[in-house]
C-alpha positions as CSV (number, residue, x, y, z in Angstrom):
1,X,-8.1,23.9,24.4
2,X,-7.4,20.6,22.5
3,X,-10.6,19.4,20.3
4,X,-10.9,16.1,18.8
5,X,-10.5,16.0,15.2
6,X,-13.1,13.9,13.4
7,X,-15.6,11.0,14.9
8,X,-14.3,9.8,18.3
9,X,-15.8,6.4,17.4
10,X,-13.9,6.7,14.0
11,X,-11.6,3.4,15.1
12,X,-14.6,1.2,15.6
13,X,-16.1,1.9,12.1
14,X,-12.8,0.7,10.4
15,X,-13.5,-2.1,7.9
16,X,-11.4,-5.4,8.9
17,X,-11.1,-6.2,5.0
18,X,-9.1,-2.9,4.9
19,X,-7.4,-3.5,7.7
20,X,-6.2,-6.9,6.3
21,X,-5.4,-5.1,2.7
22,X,-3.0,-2.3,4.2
23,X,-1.6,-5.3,6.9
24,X,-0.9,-7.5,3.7
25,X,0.7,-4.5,1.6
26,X,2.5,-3.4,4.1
27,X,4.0,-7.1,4.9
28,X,4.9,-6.9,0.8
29,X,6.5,-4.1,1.4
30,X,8.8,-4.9,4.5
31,X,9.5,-8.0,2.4
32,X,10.8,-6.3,-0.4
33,X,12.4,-3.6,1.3
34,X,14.3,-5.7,4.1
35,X,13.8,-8.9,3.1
36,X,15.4,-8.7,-0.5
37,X,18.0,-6.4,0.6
38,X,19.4,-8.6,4.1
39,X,19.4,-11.8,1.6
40,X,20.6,-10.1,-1.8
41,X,24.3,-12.1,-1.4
42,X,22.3,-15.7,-1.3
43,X,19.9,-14.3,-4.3
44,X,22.9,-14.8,-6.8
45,X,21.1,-15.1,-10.1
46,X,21.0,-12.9,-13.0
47,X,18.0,-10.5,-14.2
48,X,18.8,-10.1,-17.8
49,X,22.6,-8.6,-17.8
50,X,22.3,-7.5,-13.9
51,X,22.6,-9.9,-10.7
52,X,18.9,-10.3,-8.8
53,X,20.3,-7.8,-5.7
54,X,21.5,-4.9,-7.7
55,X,18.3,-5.4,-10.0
56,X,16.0,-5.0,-7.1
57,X,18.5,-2.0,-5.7
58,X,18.3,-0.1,-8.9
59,X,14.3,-0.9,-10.1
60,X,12.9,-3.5,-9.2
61,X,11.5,-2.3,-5.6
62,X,10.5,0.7,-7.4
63,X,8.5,-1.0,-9.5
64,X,6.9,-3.1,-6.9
65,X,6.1,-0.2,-4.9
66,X,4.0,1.5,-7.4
67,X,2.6,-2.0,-8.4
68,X,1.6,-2.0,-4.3
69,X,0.0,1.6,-4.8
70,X,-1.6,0.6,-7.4
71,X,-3.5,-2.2,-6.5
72,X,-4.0,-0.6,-3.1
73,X,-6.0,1.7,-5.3
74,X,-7.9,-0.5,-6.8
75,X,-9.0,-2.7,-4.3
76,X,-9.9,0.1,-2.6
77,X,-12.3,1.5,-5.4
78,X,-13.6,-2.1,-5.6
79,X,-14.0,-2.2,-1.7
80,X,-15.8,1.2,-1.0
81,X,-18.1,1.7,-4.2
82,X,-20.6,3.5,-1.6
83,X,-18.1,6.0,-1.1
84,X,-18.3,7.6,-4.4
85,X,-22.1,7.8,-4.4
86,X,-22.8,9.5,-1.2
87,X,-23.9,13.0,-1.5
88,X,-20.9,15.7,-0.7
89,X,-22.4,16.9,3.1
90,X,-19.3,20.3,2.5
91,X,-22.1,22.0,0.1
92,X,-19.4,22.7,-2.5
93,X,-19.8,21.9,-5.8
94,X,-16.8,20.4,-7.5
Protein backbone atom coordinates (compact mmCIF):
# COMPACT_ATOMS: atom_id res chain seq x y z
CA UNK A 1 0.00 0.00 0.00
CA UNK A 2 1.29 3.37 -1.36
CA UNK A 3 0.30 6.52 1.03
CA UNK A 4 0.59 9.94 0.01
CA UNK A 5 3.28 11.76 1.61
CA UNK A 6 2.35 15.21 2.90
CA UNK A 7 -0.89 17.55 1.98
CA UNK A 8 -2.50 16.34 -1.29
CA UNK A 9 -3.49 19.99 -1.90
CA UNK A 10 0.23 20.90 -1.13
CA UNK A 11 0.73 22.20 -5.07
CA UNK A 12 -2.12 24.68 -4.69
CA UNK A 13 -0.70 26.39 -1.53
CA UNK A 14 2.60 27.15 -3.47
CA UNK A 15 3.36 30.88 -3.35
CA UNK A 16 3.77 32.30 -7.07
CA UNK A 17 6.48 34.85 -5.82
CA UNK A 18 8.48 31.67 -5.00
CA UNK A 19 7.76 30.14 -7.85
CA UNK A 20 9.04 33.21 -9.88
CA UNK A 21 12.30 33.35 -7.41
CA UNK A 22 13.48 29.53 -8.05
CA UNK A 23 12.10 30.15 -12.08
CA UNK A 24 14.51 33.21 -12.15
CA UNK A 25 17.50 31.44 -10.24
CA UNK A 26 17.23 28.66 -12.05
CA UNK A 27 17.24 30.78 -15.56
CA UNK A 28 20.73 32.42 -13.91
CA UNK A 29 21.87 29.36 -13.52
CA UNK A 30 21.26 27.64 -17.02
CA UNK A 31 22.74 31.01 -18.17
CA UNK A 32 25.81 30.67 -16.59
CA UNK A 33 26.19 27.07 -16.80
CA UNK A 34 25.40 26.69 -20.69
CA UNK A 35 25.21 29.98 -21.76
CA UNK A 36 28.83 31.11 -20.80
CA UNK A 37 30.31 27.91 -21.62
CA UNK A 38 28.63 27.36 -25.58
CA UNK A 39 29.80 31.21 -26.20
CA UNK A 40 33.23 31.22 -24.11
CA UNK A 41 35.27 31.42 -27.81
CA UNK A 42 33.28 34.85 -28.69
CA UNK A 43 33.80 36.04 -24.82
CA UNK A 44 37.57 36.83 -25.69
CA UNK A 45 38.48 39.32 -23.08
CA UNK A 46 40.74 39.10 -20.18
CA UNK A 47 39.74 38.75 -16.25
CA UNK A 48 42.82 40.03 -14.70
CA UNK A 49 45.84 37.58 -16.15
CA UNK A 50 43.14 34.85 -17.38
CA UNK A 51 40.82 35.02 -20.64
CA UNK A 52 36.77 35.57 -19.50
CA UNK A 53 36.07 31.47 -20.56
CA UNK A 54 38.67 29.81 -18.58
CA UNK A 55 37.89 32.41 -15.62
CA UNK A 56 34.35 31.39 -15.55
CA UNK A 57 35.60 27.50 -16.00
CA UNK A 58 37.95 27.70 -13.09
CA UNK A 59 35.80 30.20 -10.48
CA UNK A 60 33.78 32.30 -11.62
CA UNK A 61 30.50 29.87 -11.96
CA UNK A 62 31.42 28.79 -8.58
CA UNK A 63 31.24 31.82 -7.26
CA UNK A 64 27.95 32.67 -8.92
CA UNK A 65 26.40 29.64 -7.73
CA UNK A 66 26.95 30.20 -4.11
CA UNK A 67 26.03 33.96 -4.78
CA UNK A 68 22.54 32.27 -6.27
CA UNK A 69 22.30 30.14 -2.90
CA UNK A 70 22.75 32.79 -1.20
CA UNK A 71 20.40 35.16 -2.09
CA UNK A 72 17.95 32.27 -2.58
CA UNK A 73 18.31 32.19 1.15
CA UNK A 74 17.64 35.32 1.78
CA UNK A 75 14.91 36.19 -0.19
CA UNK A 76 13.52 33.38 1.18
CA UNK A 77 13.89 34.48 4.91
CA UNK A 78 12.53 37.87 3.72
CA UNK A 79 9.60 36.00 1.85
CA UNK A 80 8.33 33.61 4.60
CA UNK A 81 8.93 35.52 7.99
CA UNK A 82 5.71 33.60 9.28
CA UNK A 83 7.42 30.51 8.97
CA UNK A 84 9.78 31.01 11.72
CA UNK A 85 7.10 32.13 14.21
CA UNK A 86 4.73 29.32 13.98
CA UNK A 87 4.66 27.03 16.88
CA UNK A 88 6.63 23.54 16.15
CA UNK A 89 3.19 21.15 15.79
CA UNK A 90 6.28 17.75 16.19
CA UNK A 91 6.18 18.48 20.15
CA UNK A 92 9.99 18.44 20.32
CA UNK A 93 11.83 20.91 21.81
CA UNK A 94 14.90 22.00 19.92
Amino acid sequence: MIRAMGDPQAQEKHDPRVLALKAGLLAVWALVTFGVCWFARDLQFMMGPWPFGYWMAAQGSVLVFIGIVAFYAAAMKRLAPEDDEAPKATGIDV
